[in-house]
C-alpha positions in Angstrom: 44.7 -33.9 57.1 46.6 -34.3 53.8 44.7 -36.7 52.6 41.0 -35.1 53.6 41.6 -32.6 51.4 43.2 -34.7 48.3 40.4 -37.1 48.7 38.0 -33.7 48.9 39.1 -32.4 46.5 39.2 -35.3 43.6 35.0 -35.8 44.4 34.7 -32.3 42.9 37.4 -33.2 40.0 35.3 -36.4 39.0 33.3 -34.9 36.1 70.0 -39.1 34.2 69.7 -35.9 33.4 68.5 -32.8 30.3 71.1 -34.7 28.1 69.1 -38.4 28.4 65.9 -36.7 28.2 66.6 -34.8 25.2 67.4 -37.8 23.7 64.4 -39.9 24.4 62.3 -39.2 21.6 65.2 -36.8 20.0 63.5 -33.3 22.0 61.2 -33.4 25.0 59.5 -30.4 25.9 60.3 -28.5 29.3 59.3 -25.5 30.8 59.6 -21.9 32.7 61.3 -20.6 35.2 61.0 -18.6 38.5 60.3 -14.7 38.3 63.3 -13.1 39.4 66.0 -14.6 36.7 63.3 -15.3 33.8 65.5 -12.4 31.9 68.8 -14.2 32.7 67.8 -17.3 30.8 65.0 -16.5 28.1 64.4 -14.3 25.3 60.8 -12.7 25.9 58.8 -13.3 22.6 57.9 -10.1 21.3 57.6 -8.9 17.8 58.4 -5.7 16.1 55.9 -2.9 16.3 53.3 -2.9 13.4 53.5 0.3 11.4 49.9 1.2 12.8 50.9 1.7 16.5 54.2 4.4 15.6 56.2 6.6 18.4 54.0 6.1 22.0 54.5 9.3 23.7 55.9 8.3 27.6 53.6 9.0 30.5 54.3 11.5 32.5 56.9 13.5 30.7 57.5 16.6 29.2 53.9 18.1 28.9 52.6 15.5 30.4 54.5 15.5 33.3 52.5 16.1 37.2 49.1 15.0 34.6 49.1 11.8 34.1 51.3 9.1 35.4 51.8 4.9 35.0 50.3 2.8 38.0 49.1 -0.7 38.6 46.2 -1.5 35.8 43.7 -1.9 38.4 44.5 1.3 40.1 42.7 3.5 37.2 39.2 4.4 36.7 38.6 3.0 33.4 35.6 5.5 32.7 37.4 9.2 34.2 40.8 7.4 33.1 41.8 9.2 37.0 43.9 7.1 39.6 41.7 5.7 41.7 42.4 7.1 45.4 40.0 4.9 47.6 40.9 1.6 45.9 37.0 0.6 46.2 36.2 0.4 42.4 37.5 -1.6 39.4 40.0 0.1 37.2 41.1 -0.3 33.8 39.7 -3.5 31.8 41.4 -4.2 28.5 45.4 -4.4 29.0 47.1 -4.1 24.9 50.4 -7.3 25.1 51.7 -5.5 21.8 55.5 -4.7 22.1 55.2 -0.7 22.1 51.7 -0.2 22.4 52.0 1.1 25.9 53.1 4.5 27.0 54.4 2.8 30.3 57.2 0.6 30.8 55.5 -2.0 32.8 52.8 -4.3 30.7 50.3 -3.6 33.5 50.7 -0.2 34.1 48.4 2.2 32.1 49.0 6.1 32.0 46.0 7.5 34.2 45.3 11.2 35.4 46.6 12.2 38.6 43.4 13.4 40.9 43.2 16.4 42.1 45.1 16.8 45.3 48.1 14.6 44.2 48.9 10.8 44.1 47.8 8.9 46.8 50.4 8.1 49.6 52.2 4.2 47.6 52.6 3.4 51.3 49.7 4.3 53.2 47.5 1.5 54.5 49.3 -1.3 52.6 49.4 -4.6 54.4 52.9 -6.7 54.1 52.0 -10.1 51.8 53.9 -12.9 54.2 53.7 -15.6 51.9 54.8 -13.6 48.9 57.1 -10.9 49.6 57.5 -8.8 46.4 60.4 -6.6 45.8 61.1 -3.0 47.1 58.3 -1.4 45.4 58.7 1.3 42.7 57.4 4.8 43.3 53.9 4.5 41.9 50.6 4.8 43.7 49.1 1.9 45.8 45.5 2.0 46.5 44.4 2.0 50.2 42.3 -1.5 49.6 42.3 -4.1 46.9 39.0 -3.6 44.1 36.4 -6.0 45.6 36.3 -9.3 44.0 33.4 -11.5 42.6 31.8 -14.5 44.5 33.9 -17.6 42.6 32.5 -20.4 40.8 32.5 -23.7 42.4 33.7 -26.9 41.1 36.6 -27.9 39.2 37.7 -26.9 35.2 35.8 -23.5 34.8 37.8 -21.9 32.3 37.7 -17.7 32.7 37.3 -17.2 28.9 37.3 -13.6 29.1 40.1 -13.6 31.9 40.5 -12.2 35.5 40.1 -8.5 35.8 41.1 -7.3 32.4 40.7 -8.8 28.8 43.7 -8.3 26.6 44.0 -6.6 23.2 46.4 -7.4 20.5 47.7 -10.8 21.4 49.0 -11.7 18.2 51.2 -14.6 19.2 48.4 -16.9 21.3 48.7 -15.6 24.7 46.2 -16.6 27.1 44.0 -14.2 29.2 44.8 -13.6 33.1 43.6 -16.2 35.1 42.1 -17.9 32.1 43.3 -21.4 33.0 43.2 -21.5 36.3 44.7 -24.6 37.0 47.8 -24.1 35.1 51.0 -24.2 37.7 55.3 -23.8 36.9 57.6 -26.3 38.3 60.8 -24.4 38.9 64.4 -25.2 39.9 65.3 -24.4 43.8 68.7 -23.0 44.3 69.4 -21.8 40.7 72.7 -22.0 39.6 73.5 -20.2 36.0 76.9 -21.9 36.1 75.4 -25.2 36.8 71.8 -25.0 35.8 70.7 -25.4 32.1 67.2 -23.9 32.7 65.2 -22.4 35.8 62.5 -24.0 34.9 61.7 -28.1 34.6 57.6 -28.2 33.2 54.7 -27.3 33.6 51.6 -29.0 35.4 47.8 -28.6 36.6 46.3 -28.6 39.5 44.1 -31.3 40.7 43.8 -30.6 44.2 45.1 -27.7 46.6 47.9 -29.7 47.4 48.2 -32.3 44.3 50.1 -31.7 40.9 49.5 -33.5 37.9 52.4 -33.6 35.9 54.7 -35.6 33.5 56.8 -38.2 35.2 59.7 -36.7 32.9 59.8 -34.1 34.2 60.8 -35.1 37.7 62.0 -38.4 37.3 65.8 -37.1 38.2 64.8 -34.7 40.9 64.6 -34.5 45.0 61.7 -32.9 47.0 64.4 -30.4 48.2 64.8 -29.6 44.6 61.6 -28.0 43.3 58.7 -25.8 44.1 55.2 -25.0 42.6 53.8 -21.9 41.3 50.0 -21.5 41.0 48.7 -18.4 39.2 50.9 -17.2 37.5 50.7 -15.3 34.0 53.3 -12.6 32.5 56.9 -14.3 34.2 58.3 -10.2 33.7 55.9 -8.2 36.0 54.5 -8.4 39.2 52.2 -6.0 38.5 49.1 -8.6 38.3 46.7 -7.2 41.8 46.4 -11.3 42.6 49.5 -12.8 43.5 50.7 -15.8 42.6 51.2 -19.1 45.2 54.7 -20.9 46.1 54.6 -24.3 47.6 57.2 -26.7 48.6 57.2 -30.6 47.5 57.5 -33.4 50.2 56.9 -36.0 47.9 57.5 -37.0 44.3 55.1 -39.8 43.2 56.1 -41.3 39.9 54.0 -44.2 38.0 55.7 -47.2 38.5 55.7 -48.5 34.9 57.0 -45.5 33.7 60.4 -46.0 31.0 62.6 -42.9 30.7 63.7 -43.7 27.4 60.5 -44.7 25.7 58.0 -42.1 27.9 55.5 -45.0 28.4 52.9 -44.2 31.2 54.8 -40.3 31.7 52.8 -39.7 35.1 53.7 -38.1 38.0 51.8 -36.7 41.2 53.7 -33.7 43.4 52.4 -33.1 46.7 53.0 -29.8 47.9 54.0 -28.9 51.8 50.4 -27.0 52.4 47.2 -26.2 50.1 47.5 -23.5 47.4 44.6 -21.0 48.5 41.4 -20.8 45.5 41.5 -17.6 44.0 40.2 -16.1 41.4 42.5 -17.2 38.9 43.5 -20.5 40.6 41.5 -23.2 40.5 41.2 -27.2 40.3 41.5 -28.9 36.7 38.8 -31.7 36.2 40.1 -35.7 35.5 38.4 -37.6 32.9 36.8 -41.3 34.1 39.0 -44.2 33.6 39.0 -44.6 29.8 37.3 -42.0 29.1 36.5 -41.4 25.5 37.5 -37.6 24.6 36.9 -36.9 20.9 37.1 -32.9 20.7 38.2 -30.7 18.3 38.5 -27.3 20.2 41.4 -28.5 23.1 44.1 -26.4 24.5 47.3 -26.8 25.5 49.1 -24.2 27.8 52.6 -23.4 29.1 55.5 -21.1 28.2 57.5 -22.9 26.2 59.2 -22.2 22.7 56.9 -20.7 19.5 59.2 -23.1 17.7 62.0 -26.2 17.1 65.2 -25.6 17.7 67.9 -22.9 18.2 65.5 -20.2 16.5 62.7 -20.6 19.2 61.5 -18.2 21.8 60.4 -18.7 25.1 57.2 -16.5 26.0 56.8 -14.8 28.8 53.2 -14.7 28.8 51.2 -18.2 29.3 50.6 -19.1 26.0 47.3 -21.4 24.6 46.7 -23.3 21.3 43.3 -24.5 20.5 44.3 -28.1 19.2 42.0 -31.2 18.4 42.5 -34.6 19.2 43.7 -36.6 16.9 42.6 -40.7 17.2 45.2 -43.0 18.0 45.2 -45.0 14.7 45.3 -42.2 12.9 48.5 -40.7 14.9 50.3 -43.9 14.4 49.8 -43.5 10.6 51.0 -40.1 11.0 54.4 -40.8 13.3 55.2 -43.5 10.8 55.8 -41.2 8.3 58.5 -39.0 10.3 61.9 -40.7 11.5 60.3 -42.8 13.5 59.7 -45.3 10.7 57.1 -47.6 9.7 57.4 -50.2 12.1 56.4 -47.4 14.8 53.8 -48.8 17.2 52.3 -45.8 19.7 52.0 -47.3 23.2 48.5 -47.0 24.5 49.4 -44.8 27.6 49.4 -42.1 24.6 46.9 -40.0 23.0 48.0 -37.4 20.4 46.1 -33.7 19.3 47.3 -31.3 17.1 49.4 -32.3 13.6 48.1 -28.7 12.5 50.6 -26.2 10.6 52.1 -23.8 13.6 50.1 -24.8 16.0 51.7 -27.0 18.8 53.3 -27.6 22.3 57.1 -27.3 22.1 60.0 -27.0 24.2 59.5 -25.7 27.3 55.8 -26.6 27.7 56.4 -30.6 28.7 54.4 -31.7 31.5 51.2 -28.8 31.0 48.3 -30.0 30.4 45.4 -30.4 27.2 42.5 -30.0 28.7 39.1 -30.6 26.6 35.2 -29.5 27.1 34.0 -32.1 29.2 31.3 -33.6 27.0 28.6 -33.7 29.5 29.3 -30.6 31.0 31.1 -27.9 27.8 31.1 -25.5 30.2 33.9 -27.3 32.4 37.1 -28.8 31.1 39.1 -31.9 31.7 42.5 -33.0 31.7 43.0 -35.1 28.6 46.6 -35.3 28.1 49.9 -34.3 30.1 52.4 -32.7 27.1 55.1 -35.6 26.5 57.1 -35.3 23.3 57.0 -35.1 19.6 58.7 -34.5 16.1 59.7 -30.6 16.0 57.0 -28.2 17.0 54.1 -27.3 14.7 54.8 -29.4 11.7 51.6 -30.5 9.5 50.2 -33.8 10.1 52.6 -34.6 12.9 50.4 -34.5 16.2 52.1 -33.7 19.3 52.3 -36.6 21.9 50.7 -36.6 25.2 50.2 -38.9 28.3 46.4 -40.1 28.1 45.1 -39.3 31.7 42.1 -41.3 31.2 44.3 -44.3 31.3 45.7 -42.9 35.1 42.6 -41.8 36.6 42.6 -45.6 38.6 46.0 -44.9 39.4 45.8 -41.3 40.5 42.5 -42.2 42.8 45.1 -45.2 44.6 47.8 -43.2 45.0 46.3 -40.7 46.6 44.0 -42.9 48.8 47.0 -44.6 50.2 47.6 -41.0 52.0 45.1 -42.1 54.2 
C-alpha cells in the first residue's frame, strides 16, 4: 500500500554527532524544533517597534472592556470587524507580524467586537482533533464550524503566493505567507532532552509524496527511526492559533544515498518514510522533482526554513518560516567564487552540488539545512521544483559566496529506484 501511493504520487511530481557535522565544511546548517519547547531553546526574531506603530492600546480593557475582545483571526468578520457566531463566513484577511503592532497577545488573534448577545459558548459544538491534540484551550471564542474552504489545486509545486486564509502585513525580516510553501516540513527530535539535547530540531525538508521526505542525508545520517518525527504545515512555531493544523508522522525508515561522505557532503540525500500519509490540505502539498539532469537556470528561487538571520553567536532563529528569493548561480562560476574564501584555490566543487545565492544578506544559514530551493519550473512557471536540498556554506549572507546545495536533478534516478524497490 506504501508503495502505491509513493509511486502515485511521484507521476504527479514528474514535471558522529553535531560536533563532526559542524566541522565538515566549518558550519552546517540545521533546523527547528517542535512547538511546545521552541521558547526553551530559541530566541524569536523580532525587532524593535518602528516609531510609527507607538503604545497599542490592549483589547478588551479598560474602556474597551465587554466591547471588543482577541479571538482566533479567522473568527472575525473582517467587514463588521464583529466575532463571528455561526463560524460560516471568512474572518479577518491581512494578519500585521510586526513586534507590537497587535493589540492582542497572540500573533493570530485580532481584537473584534463582541455581537450582541455575548461571546459565543468556546466549547459549544467543538469536535476533539485525535491526531493533534492541542493544549487546554484559552478562554476565547470558538466558532461552532470551521469557515468553508476552497476546492484545492491539483498537482504538485503550486506555491500559495498570496498565502492560506490571510496575507500578512509588515514582514520586514522575509517571512513567508501561511501555507505559501506547501511542501515545506520540520524534522524534530523525539524525546527531547535539554540536559542532553543541543537543539529540538535536526533540518528541514519537502514533501514529495504523502508519505516520502526529501531531505539532506546530513541531517539524519546519525539518527534511528525511533528518533525523529515529521511536521507538515507548519508556519509561526509560537502559536497554535493557525484554523489548519499542522500533521505529525512517525519514520519507519531512514533511506540515505549510499555514496554519501559525512565529512565532504558529497551526494547529501536522504528519503524519510513516514508511518502513514500526511493528509493534502490547503497549505500542504507535494513539491515537484526536476528530470534527471535537469538544467535549472533561474534567477527568482527560494529557499525556506527557520534557521538563523545570520553566522554565528549573534544569529536568531525565526519563528516564522522564513523565504529568500535567491538565483542560481552556475557551477563554474561558484567554484571561482569558493576559491576565493578559506577553501583555497585548489577547491574543486563536486558535481552532486549546485550553488544559488552569493548575494549581500540574503542566504540559508544555520538552522535551515536540509529545506529545500525550489525554482519555477521552466515549462510550467506557475509550478515549482525542487532544485537543491540546503547543504553548507561559508557564513550566511556574504557577497559573492553562494550557499551550497545538493543538486536533486542529479538524484531524481536514484529517488525513482529507491522508492520502486517498496514494491
Amino acid at each position: 500500500m506504501r508503495a502505491a501511493i509513493v509511486l502515485c504520487a511521484l507521476a504527479l511530481a514528474s514535471c558522529q554527532n553535531d560536533n563532526e557535522r559542524d566541522a565538515a565544511v566549518n558550519k552546517l546548517f540545521t533546523s527547528a524544533t517542535p512547538r511546545q519547547a521552541f521558547d526553551d531553546v530559541y530566541e524569536e526574531v523580532t525587532k524593535k517597534p518602528t516609531e510609527s506603530i507607538g503604545a497599542i492600546e490592549k483589547c478588551g480593557e479598560g474602556a474597551d472592556k465587554d466591547v471588543h475582545l482577541c479571538v482566533p483571526y479567522y473568527q472575525c468578520d473582517g467587514t463588521t470587524q464583529t466575532i463571528i457566531q455561526d463560524g460560516s463566513r471568512d474572518g479577518f484577511k491581512v494578519i500585521d507580524v510586526r513586534f507590537g503592532a497587535n493589540s492582542c497577545a497572540e500573533l493570530l488573534d485580532v481584537c473584534c467586537k463582541i455581537p450582541e448577545g455575548g461571546a459565543p459558548d468556546p466549547d459549544k459544538n467543538r469536535e476533539p482533533d485525535i491526531d493533534n491534540p492541542v493544549p487546554t484551550p484559552r478562554p476565547t471564542p470558538r466558532p461552532t464550524q470551521r469557515p468553508t474552504s476552497p476546492p484545492l489545486q491539483a498537482g504538485c509545486g503550486i506555491r500559495n503566493t498570496n498565502g492560506v486564509d490571510f496575507k500578512i502585513t509588515g514582514n520586514t525580516e522575509n517571512e513567508a505567507e501561511y501555507g505559501e510553501f506547501p511542501w515545506m516540513v520540520a524534522i524534530l527530535k523525539n524525546n527531547y532532552n535539554p540536559n542532553v539535547d543541543k537543539n529540538l530540531a535536526i533540518c528541514g525538508g519537502s514533501l514529495i509524496a504523502p508519505n516520502v521526505v526529501l531531505t539532506g542525508a546530513h541531517c539524519v545520517y546519525n539518527f534511528k527511526i525511533n528518533d525523529i518525527k515529521v511536521r507538515a504545515g507548519e508556519w509561526d512555531t509560537q502559536t497554535e492559533k493557525e484554523r489548519l493544523p499542522y500533521q505529525e508522522r512517525n519514520v519507519v525508515r531512514i533511506i540515505t544515498h549510499n555514496d554519501f561522505h559525512q565529512n565532504t557532503l558529497f551526494n547529501d540525500v536522504a528519503l524519510l518514510l513516514l508511518d502513514s500519509p500526511i493528509q493534502e490540505a490547503e497549505h500542504i502539498g507535494l513539491v515537484c522533482l526536476p528530470q534527471q539532469n535537469q538544467i535549472i537556470d533561474s534567477t527568482n528561487c527560494f529557499a525556506t526554513g527557520w534557521g538563523k538571520d545570520n553566522f554565528g553567536k549573534d544569529g536568531r532563529y525565526s519563528s516564522i518560516l522564513k523565504k529568500i528569493e535567491l538565483p542560481i548561480v552556475q557551477r563554474q562560476r561558484c567554484q571561482e567564487l569558493l576559491r576565493t574564501t578559506r577553501l583555497g584555490i585548489h577547491f574543486n566543487l563536486d558535481k552532486s552540488f549546485t550553488c544559488a545565492g552569493g548575494i549581500a544578506g540574503r542566504d540559508t544559514c544555520t538552522g535551515d539545512g536540509g529545506s529545500p530551493l525550489v525554482c519555477p519550473d521552466p515549462q510550467n512557471p506557475r509550478r515549482y521544483v525542487q532544485a537543491g536540498i540546503v547543504a553548507w556554506g561559508i557564513g550566511c549572507g556574504e557577497e559573492k559566496i553562494p550557499g551550497v546545495y545538493a543538486d536533486v536533478a542529479k538524484f531524481r534516478q536514484w529517488v525513482d529506484g529507491q522508492l520502486q524497490q517498496l514494491n
